[in-house]
N, C-alpha and C positions, 0 to 999 in steps of 0.2 A: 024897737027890738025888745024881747024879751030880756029877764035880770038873768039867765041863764046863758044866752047867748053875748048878752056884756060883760059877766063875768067871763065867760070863756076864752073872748077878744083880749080879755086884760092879763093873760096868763103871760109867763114873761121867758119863757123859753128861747133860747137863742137860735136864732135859721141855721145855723150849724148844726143843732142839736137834728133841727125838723128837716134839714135837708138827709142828714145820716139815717133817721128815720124813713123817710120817703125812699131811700135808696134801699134801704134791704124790703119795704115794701114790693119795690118792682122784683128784687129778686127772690121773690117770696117765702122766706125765711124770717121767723120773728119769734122769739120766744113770747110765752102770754105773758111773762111776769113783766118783761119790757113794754110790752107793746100797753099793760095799764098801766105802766108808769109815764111813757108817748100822754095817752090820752088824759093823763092829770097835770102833767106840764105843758104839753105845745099849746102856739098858738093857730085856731084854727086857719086863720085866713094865711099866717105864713106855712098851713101844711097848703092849701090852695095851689099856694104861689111856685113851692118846690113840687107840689106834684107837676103844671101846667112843663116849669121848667126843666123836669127831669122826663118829659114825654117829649119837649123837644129837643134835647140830646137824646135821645132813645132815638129816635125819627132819622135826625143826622146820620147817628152813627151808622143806619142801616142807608141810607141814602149814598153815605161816602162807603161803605161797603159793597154793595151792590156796583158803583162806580167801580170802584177798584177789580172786582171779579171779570165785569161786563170789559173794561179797558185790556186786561191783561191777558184775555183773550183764552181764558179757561172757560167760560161758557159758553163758545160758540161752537 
């Protein structure tokens, strides 16, 4: 690995921090003065980890919606 991409690993941001992050990314909304302050504290691999898991809550959510719609028998 590069000394750029091991410094970057080593940032010490909390998955709270990157998880709150990641979620106004989907809802995409971010001021810039935030979002460089995001990219001077997160860590990259736990923005990885909150993105994979905030796409599989995204997924759900429309899976169990779509259920609910399809069940209750408004779109048929």
């Amino acid at each position: 690995m590069s000394a750029d991409l091991k410094h970057a690993a080593a940032r010490k941001g909390s998955f709270l921090q990157t998880m709150r992050a990641v979620a106004w990314s989907f809802f995409g909304v971010r001021r810039s003065a935030d979002y460089a302050q995001d990219v001077a504290k997160l860590n990259p691999v736990h923005v990885i980890i909150a993105g994979i898991i905030g796409a599989g809550l995204f997924i759900a959510a429309l899976v169990l919606l779509v259920r609910w719609v399809v069940g209750s028998g408004v779109a048929a």
